[in-house]
N, C-alpha and C positions, 0 to 999 in steps of 0.2 A: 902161471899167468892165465891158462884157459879157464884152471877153476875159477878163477876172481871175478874174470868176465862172466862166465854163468851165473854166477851168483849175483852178479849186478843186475843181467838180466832178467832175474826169479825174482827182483823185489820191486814188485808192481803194487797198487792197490785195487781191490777187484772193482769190477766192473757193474751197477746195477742193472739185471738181466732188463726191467721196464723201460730204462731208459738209454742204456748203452752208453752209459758214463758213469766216472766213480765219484759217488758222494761222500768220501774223504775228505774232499778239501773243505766241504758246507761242514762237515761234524767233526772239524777237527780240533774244538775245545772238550770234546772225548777223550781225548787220546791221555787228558790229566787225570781224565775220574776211572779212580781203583775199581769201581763196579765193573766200566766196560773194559778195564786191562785186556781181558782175551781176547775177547770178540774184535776191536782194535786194532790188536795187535796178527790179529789172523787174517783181519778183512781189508786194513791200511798200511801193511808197516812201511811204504815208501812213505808217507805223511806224516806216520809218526813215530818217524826216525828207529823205527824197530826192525830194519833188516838184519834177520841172522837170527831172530827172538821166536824158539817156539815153545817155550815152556809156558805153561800159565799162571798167573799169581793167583787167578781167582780160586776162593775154599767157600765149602758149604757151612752156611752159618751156622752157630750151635743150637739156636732156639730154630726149630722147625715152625718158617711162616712165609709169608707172604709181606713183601715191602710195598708199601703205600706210597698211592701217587700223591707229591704234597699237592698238585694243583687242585684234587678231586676230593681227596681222602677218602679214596679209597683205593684198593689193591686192581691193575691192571691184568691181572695174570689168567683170572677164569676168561679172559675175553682172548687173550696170546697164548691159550692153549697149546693151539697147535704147534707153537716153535719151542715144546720142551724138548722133541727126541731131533729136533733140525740142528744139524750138524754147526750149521753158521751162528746158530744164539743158544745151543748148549748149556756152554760155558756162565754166559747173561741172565739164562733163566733156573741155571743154580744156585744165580747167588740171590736172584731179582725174586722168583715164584718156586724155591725150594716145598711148599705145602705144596701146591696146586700142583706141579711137575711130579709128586711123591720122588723128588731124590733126599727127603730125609724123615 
């Protein structure tokens, strides 16, 4: 019974440090797109019904590149550099800026 409870209490959605609330509930038509699986799933799972989920579905694509933004067309990744080695978009920018991040 104490586990249960612990465990109810560990499945929060985190917090944005800017704002000191969690923007979960705004992005939680995410929680459907396979892209952001992990990230999601790490940073919402009270929202999106993922308490207990730590494994990731996301895999590095086989062609080595960079995904395109459809609104721009072009690739946003040389500009989010710096969130390849951030523990919280990882995941995101393996599968999103695999070139740019060199994970393949």
């Amino acid at each position: 019974l104490i586990f249960f409870f612990l465990f109810l209490l560990s499945c929060v959605d985190r917090v944005n440090p800017r704002t000191g609330v969690s923007d979960c509930p705004r992005v939680s038509a995410l929680c459907r797109n396979p892209v952001y699986d992990a990230v999601m799933t790490r940073q919402c799972p009270k929202t999106c019904g993922r308490c207990g989920i730590t494994n990731s579905t996301a895999t590095t694509p086989a062609v080595c590149q960079d995904m395109i933004n459809p609104a721009t067309g072009i690739s946003d990744c040389p500009a989010r550099a710096s969130l390849c080695r951030n523990p919280n978009y990882v995941d995101l920018m393996r599968v999103q800026c695999g070139k740019t991040c060199q994970y393949c």
